[in-house]
VEXVEX-210289 format. One record per residue: x, y negated, z negated of N, C-alpha, C in turn. Coordinates in steps of 0.1 Angstrom, whole numbers, plus 5000, padded with zeros to 4 digits. Atoms other than C-alpha are relative to their C-alpha. Example, Ala and Ser with C-alpha at 12.3 -4.5 7.8 and 13.67 -1.06 7.14 Angstrom:
<rs>
R   n.px   n.py   n.pz   ca.px   ca.py   ca.pz   c.px   c.py   c.pz
R   5009   5012   5000    5123    5045    4922   5009   4988   5000
R   4991   5011   5000    5137    5011    4929   4992   4989   4992
</rs>
This chain:
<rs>
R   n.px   n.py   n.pz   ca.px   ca.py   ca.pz   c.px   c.py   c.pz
R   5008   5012   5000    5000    5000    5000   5009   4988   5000
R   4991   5015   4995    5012    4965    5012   5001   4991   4986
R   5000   5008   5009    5018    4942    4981   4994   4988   5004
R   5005   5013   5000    4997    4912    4978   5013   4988   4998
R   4996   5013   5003    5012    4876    4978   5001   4998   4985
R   4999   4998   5012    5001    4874    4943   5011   5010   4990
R   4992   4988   5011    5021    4907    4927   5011   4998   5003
R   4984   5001   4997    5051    4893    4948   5005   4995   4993
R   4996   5007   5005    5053    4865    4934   5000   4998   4982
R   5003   4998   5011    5042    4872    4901   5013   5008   4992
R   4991   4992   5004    5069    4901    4899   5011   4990   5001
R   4988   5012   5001    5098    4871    4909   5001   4994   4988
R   5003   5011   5015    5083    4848    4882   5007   5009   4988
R   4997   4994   5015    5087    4873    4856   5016   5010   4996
R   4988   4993   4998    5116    4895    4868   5015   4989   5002
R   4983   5009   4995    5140    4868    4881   5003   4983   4996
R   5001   5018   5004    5129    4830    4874   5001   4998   4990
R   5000   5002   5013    5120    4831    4839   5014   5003   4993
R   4992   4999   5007    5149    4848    4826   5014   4997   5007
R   4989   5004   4990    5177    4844    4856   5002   4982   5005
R   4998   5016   4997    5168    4805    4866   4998   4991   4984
R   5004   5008   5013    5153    4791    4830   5007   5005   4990
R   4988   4997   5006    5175    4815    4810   4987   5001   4984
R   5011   4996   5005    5143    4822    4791   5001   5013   4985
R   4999   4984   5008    5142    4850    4758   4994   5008   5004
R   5002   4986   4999    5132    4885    4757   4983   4997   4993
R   5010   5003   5012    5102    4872    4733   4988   4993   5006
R   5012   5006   4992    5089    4846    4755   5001   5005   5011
R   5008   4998   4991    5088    4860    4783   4991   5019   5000
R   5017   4989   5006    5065    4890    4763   4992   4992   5000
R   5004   5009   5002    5046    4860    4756   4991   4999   5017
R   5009   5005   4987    5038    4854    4796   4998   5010   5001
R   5003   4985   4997    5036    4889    4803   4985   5005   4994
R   5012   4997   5005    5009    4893    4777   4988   4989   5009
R   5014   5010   4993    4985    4861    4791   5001   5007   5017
R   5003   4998   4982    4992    4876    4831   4990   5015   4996
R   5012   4985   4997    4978    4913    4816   4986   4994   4997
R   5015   5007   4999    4948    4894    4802   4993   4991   5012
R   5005   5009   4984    4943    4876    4838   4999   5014   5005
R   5004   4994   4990    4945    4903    4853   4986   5011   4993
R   5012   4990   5006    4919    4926    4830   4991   4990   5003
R   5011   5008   4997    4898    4893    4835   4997   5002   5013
R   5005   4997   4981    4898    4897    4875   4993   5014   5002
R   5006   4993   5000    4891    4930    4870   4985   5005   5000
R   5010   4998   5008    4864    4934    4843   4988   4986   5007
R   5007   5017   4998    4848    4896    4853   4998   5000   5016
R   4996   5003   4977    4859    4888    4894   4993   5009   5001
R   4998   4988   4996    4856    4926    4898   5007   4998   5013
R   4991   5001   4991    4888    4922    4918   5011   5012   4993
R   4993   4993   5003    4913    4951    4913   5011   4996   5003
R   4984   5004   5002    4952    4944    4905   5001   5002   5010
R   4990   5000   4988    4965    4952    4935   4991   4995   5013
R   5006   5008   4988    4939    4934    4955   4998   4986   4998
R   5001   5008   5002    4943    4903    4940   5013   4989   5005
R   4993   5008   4998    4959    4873    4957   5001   4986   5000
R   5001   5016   5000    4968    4837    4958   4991   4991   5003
R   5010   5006   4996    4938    4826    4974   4987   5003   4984
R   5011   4997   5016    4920    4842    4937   5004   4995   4989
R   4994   5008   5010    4943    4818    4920   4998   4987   4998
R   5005   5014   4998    4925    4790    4917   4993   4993   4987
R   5001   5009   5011    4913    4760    4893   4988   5005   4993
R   5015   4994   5005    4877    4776    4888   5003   5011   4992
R   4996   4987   5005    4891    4807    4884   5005   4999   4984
R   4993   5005   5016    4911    4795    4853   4995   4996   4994
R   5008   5001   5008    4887    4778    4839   4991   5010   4993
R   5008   4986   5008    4865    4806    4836   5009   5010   4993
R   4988   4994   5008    4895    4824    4823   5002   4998   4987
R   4994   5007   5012    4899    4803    4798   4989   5000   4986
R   5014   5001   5004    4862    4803    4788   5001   5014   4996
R   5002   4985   5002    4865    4841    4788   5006   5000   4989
R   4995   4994   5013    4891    4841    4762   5000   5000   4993
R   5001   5005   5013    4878    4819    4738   4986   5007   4994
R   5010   4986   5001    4842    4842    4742   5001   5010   4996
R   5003   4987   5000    4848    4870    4746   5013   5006   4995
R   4990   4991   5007    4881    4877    4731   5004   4990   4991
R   4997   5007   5013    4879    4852    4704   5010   4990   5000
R   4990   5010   5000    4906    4833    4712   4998   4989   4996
R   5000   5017   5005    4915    4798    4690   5000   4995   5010
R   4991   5014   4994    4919    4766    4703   5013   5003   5004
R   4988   5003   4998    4954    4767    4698   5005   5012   5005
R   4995   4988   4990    4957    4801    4715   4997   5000   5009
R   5003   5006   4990    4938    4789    4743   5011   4993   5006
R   4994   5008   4998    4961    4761    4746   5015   5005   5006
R   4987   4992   4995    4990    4785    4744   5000   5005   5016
R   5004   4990   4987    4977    4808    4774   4998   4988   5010
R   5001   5009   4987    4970    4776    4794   5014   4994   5006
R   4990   5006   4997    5004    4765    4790   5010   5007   5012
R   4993   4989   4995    5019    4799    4802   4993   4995   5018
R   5008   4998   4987    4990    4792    4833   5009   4987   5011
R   4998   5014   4993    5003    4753    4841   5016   5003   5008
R   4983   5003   4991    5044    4762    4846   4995   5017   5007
R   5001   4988   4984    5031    4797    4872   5000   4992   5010
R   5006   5007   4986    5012    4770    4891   5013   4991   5001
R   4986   5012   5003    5045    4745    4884   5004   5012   5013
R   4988   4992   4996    5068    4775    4898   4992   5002   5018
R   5005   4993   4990    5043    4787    4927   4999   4985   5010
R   4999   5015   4989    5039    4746    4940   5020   5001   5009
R   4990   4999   4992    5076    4749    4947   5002   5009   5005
R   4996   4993   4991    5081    4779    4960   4989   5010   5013
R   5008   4998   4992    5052    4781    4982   4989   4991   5005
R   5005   5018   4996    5040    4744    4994   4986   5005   5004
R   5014   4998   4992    5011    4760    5015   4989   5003   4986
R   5008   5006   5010    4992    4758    4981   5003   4993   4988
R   5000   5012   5014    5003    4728    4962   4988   4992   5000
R   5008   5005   5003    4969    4713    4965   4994   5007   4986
R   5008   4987   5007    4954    4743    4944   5008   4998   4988
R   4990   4998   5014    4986    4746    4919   4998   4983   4991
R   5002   5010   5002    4982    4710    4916   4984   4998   4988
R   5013   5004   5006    4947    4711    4905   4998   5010   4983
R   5008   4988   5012    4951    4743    4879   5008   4991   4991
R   4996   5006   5010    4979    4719    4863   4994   4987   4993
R   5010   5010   5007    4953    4692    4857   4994   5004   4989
R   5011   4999   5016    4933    4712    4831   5005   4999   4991
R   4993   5004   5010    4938    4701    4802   4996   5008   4989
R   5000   4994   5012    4945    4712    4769   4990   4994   4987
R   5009   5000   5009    4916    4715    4744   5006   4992   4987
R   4997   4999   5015    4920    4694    4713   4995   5004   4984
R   5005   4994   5013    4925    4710    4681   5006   4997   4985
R   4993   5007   5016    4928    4702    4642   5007   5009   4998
R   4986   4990   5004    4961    4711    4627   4994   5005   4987
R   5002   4996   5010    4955    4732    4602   5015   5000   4986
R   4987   4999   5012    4978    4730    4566   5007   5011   5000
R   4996   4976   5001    5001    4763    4562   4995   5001   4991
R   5008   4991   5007    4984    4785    4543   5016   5010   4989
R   4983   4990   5010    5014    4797    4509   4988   5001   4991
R   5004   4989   5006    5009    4816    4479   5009   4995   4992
R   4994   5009   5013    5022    4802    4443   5010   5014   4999
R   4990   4992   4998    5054    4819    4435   4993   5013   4990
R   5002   4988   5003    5034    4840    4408   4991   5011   5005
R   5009   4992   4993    5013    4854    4433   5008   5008   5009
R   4981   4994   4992    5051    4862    4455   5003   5008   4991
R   4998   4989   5009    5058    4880    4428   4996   5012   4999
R   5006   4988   5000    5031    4901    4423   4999   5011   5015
R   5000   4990   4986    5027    4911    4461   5014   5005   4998
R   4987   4995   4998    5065    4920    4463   5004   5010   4989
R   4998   4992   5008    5063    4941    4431   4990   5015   5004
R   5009   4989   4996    5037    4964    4446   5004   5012   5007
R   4997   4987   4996    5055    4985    4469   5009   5016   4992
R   4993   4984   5010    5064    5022    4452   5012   5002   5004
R   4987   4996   4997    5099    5021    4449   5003   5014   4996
R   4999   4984   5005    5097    5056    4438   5005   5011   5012
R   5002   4993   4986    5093    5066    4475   5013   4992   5008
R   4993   5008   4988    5117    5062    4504   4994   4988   5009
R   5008   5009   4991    5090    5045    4524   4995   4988   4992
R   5009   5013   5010    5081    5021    4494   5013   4990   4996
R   4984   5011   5006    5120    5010    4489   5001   4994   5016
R   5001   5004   4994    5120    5004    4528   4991   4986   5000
R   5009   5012   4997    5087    4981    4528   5006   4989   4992
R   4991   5010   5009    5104    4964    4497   5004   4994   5005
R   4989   5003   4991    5132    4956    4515   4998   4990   5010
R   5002   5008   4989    5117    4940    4542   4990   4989   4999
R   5009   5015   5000    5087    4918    4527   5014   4992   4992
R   4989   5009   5007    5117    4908    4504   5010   4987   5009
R   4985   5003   4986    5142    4899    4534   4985   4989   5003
R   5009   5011   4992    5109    4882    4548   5001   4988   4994
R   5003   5011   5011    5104    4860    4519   5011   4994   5000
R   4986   5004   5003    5141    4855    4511   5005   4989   5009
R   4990   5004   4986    5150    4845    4545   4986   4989   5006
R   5008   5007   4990    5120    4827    4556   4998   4996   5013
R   4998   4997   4985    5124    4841    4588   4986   4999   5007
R   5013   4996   4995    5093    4844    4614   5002   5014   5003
R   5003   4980   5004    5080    4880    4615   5005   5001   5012
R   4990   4998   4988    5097    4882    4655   5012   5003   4995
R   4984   4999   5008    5130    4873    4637   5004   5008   4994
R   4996   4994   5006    5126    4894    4614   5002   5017   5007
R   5003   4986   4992    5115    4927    4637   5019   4998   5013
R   4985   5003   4990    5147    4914    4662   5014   5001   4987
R   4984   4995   5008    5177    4919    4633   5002   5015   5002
R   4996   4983   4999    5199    4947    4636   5009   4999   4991
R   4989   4994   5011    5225    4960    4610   5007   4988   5005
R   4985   5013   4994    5254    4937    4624   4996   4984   4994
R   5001   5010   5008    5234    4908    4613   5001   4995   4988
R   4996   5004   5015    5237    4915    4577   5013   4999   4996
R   4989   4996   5006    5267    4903    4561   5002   5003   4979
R   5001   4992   5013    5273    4919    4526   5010   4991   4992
R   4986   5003   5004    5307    4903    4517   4993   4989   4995
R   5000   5014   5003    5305    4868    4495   5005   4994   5007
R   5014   5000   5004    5287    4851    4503   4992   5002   5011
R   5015   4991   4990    5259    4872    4518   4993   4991   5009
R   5015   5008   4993    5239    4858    4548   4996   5008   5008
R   5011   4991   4990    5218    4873    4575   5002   4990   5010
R   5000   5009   4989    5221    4858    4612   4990   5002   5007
R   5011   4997   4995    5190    4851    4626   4994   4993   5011
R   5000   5007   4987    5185    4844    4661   4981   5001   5005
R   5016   5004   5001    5153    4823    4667   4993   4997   5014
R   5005   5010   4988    5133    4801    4695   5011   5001   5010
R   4992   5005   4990    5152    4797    4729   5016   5005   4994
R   4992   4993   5008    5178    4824    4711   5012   4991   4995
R   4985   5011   5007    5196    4798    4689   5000   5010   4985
R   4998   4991   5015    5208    4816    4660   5005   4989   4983
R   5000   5004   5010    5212    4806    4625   5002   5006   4984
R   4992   4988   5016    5233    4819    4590   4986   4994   4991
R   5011   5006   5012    5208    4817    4562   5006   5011   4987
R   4995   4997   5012    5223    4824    4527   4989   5011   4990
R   5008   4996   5007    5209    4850    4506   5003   5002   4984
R   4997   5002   5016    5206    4855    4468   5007   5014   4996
R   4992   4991   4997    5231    4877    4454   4988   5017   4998
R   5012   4987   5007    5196    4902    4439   5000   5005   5016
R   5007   4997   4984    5186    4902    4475   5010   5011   5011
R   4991   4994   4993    5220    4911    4491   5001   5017   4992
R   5002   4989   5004    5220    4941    4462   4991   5009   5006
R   5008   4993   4995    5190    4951    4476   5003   5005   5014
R   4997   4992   4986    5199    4953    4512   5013   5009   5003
R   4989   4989   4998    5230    4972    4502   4996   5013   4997
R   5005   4989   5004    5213    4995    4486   4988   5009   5010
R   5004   4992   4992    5188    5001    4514   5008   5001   5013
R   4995   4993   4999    5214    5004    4536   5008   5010   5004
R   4991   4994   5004    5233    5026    4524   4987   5018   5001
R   5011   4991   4998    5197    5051    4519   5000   5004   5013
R   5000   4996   4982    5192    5047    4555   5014   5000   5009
R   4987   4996   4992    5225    5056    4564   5003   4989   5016
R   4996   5016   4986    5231    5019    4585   5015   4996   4996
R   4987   5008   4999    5265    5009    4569   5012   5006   5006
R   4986   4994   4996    5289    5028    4595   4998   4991   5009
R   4996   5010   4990    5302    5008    4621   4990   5002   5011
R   5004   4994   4990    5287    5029    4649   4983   4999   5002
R   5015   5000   5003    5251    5022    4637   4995   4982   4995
R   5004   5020   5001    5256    4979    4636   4989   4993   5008
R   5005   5009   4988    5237    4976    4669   4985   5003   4992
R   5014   4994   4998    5204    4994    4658   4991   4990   4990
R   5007   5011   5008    5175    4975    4641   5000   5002   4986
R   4996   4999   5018    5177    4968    4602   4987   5005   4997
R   5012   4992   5008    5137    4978    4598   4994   5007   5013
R   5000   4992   4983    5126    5006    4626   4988   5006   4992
R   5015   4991   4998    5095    5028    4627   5003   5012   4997
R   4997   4985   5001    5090    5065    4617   5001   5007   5014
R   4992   4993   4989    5101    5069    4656   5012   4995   5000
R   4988   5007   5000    5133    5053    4647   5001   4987   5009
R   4999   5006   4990    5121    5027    4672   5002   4984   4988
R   5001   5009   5009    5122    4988    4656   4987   4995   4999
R   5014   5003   5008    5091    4973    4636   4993   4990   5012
R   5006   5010   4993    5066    4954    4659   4992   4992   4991
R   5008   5009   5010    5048    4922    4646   4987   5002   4992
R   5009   4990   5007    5021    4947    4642   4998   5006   4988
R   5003   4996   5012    5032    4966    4624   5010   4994   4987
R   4994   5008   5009    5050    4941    4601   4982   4998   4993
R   5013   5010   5002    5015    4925    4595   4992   5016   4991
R   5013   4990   5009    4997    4960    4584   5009   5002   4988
R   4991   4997   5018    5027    4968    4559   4995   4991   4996
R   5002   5013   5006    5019    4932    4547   4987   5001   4992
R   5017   5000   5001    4977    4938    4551   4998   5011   4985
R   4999   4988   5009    4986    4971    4527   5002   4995   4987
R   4999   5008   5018    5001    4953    4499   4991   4987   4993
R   5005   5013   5007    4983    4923    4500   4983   5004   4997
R   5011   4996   5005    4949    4942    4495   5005   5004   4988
R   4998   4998   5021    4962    4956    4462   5001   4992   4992
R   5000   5013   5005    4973    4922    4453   4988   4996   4993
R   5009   5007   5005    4941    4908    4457   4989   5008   4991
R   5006   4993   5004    4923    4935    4442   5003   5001   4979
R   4993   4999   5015    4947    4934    4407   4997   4985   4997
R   5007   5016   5005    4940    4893    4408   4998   4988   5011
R   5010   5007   4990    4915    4881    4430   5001   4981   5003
R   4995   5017   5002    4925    4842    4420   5008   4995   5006
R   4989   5005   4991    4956    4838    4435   5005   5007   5010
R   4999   4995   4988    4955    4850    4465   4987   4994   5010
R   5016   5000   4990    4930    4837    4499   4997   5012   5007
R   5010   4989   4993    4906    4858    4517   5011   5010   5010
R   4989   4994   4990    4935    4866    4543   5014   4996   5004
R   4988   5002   5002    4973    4863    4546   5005   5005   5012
R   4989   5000   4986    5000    4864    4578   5012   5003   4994
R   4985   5001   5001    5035    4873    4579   5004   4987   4996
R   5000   5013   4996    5036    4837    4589   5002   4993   4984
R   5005   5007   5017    5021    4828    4551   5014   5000   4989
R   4987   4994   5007    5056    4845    4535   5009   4986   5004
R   4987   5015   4997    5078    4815    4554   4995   4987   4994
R   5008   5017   5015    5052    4784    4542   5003   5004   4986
R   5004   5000   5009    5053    4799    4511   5015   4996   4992
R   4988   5002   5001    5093    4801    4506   5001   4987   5004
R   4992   5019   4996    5094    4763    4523   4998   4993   4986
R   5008   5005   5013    5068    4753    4491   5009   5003   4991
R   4995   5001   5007    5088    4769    4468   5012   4993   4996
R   4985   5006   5001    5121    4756    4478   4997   4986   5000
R   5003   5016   5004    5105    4718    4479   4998   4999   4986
R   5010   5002   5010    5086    4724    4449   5018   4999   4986
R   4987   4997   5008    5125    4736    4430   5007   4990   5001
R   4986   5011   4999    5144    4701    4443   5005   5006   5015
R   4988   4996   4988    5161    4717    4474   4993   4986   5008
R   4996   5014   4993    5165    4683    4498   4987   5011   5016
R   5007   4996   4989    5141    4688    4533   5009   5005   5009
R   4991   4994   4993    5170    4691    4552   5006   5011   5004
R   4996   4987   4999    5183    4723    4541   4987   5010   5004
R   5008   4989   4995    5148    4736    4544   4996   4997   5012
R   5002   5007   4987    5144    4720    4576   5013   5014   5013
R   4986   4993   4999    5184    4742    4585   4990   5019   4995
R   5001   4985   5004    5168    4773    4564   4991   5008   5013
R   5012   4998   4991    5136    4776    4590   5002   5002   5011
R   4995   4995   4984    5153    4769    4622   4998   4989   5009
R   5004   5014   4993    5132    4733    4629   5008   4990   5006
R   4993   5009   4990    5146    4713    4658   5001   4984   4988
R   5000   5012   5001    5133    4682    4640   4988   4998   4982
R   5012   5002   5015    5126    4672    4600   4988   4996   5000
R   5013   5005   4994    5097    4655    4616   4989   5014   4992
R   5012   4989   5004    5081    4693    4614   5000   5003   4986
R   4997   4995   5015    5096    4703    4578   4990   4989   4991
R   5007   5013   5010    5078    4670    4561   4987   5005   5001
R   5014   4994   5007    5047    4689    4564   4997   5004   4988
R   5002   4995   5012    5051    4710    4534   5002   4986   4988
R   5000   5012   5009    5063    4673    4514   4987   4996   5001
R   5016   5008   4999    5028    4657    4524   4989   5009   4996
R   5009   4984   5008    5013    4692    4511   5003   4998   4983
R   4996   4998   5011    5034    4691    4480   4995   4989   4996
R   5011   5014   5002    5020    4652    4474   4991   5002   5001
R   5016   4996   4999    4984    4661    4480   5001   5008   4984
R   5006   4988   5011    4986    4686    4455   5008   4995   4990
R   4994   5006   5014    5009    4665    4428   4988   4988   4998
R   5008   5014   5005    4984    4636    4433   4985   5006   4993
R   5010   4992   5006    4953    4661    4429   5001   5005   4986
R   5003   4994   5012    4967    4676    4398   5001   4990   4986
R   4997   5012   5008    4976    4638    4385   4984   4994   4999
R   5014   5007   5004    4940    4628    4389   4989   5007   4991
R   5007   4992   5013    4926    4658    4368   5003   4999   4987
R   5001   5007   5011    4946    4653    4346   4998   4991   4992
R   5003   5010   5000    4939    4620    4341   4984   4995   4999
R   5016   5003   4995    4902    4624    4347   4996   4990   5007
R   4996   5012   4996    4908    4598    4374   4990   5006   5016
R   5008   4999   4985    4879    4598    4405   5010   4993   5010
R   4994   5013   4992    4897    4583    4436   4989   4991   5004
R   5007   5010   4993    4864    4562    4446   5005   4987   4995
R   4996   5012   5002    4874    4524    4444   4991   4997   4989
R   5006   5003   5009    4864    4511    4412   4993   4980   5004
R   5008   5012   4995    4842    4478    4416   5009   4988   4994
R   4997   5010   5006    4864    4447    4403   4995   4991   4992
R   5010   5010   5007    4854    4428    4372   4997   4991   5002
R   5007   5012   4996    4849    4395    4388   4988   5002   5007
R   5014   4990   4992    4820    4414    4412   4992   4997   4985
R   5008   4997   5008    4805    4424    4383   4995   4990   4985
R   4999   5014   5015    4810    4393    4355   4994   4993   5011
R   5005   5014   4994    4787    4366    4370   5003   4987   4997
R   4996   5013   5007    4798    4340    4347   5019   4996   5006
R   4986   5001   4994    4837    4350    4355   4998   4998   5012
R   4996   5004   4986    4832    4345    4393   4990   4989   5000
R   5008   5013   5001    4810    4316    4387   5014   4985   4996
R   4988   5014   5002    4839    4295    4371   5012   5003   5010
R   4989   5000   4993    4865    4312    4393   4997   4990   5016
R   5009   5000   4990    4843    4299    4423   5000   4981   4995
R   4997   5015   5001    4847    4263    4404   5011   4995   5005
R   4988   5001   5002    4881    4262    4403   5004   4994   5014
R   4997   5000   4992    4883    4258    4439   4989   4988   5005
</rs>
């Protein structure tokens, strides 16, 4: 069967441009890969157009629209996941205007749609005695309970993103004082991040269990699957879903309704503001281009010092009325004066 125009170009984009011209990660371009399989299940299921009969003339501004409408329907998709998948859609049509003029009217028009606006939401952390408790939960008794340990620990510790953390491999840890972990992030910039000496204990000790500290075994991943393969964000997130249902279940109070990998990094930024550490270094710990992003958690940490100053205080914020308003006599002479 003859390849469409579409699957040509599609295979280029992904096989040779993204990572050969833009120099692109391994991460993001899963990232496009994932929004093109959902286009194409939508052409499918939706169009009723089958993959391999789908071409550039079915790549069009309507089309994406309704695409876009599909995801947020029918596969629940946020706003800001919308926004993502549209972005992946704007630089195909970007790539496909240059390297095939005979429809830059069309590529032109899909890069017009615009991006939905949506409210930023606060990060979502967890008071350190609630960190506590979740990270005491797993059965160190068991091989498989000193593993999970090990890794929500390293999560927290390192306030890595759950990617980052599923992409280390043995070679990243260093053991020797003073211990860090190299953790290659966004646009693969890497970054040492210091660990505490309990922490480094711990990951010598696992290890050493899982037979990782020979030379010959540096490359392989530091937390892997019972296929020996390494952890997907998946399944980072259900180990996570496992402990943090027991959590909430032992004390329903300090804990919300539902919790992310994601929640483990906010929650380590909070603590480390909330202890004195300077923005900067948690700005350096995270990986953030620009303190701009880190000063989130400060205008979090303010909210919640000014909230707990007005309880105590028994202090409403509504504007209190000024006693000259309210003294008729006092703004009657101040009202002479002049």
């Amino acid at each position: 069967m003859k390849p469409t125009d579409f699957s040509y170009h599609l295979t280029n984009y992904l096989a040779k441009y993204l990572p050969g011209i833009l120099g692109l990660s391994v991460n993001t371009i899963s990232s496009y890969r994932d929004m093109f399989t959902l286009m194409i299940t939508f052409y499918e299921t939706v169009v009723a157009i089958k993959p391999e009969k789908i071409t550039l003339t079915d790549f069009t501004e309507l089309r994406m629209v309704r695409f876009l409408e599909w995801l947020e329907k029918q596969r629940g998709n946020s706003t800001s996941t919308r926004n993502v998948r549209l972005a992946a859609i704007h630089a195909f049509a970007k790539y496909l205007a240059k390297v095939y003029p005979d429809c830059i009217y069309e590529m032109l028009k899909i890069q017009s749609i615009p991006f939905k606006k949506c409210q930023k939401k606060s990060p979502e952390f967890i008071s350190m005695e609630a960190m506590t408790l979740l990270l005491s939960l797993p059965d160190i008794g068991t091989k498989n309970g000193r593993r999970n340990a090990t890794l929500l620990s390293t999560m927290y510790d390192s306030g890595c993103r759950v990617q980052e953390l599923c992409d280390l491999t043995v070679a990243d840890i260093r053991l020797e004082k003073p211990a860090t972990i190299k953790v290659t992030g966004k646009a693969n910039k890497t970054r040492i991040i210091p660990v505490m000496d309990s922490m480094a204990k711990l990951l010598k000790q696992y290890l050493k269990e899982f037979g990782l500290l020979s030379p010959e075994k540096s490359s392989l991943p530091l937390f892997s699957n019972s296929s020996g393969k390494k952890l997907t964000r998946k399944g980072v997130a259900y180990i996570l879903e496992r402990y943090f249902s027991q959590a909430q279940k032992t004390n329903p109070g300090l804990f919300p309704k539902k919790i992310s990998p994601h929640c483990l990094r906010h929650s380590k930024s909070m603590h480390l503001l909330q202890s004195g550490v300077d923005l900067i270094y948690i700005r350096d710990l995270l990986g953030h281009v620009d303190v701009k992003t880190t000063e989130i958690y400060a205008r979090i940490d303010s909210e919640m010092k000014r909230k707990a100053l007005e309880k105590s205080m028994n202090i409403t914020p509504a504007i209190q009325e000024p006693i000259w308003q309210s003294d008729k006599k006092l703004l009657a002479w101040l009202n002479s004066l002049g």
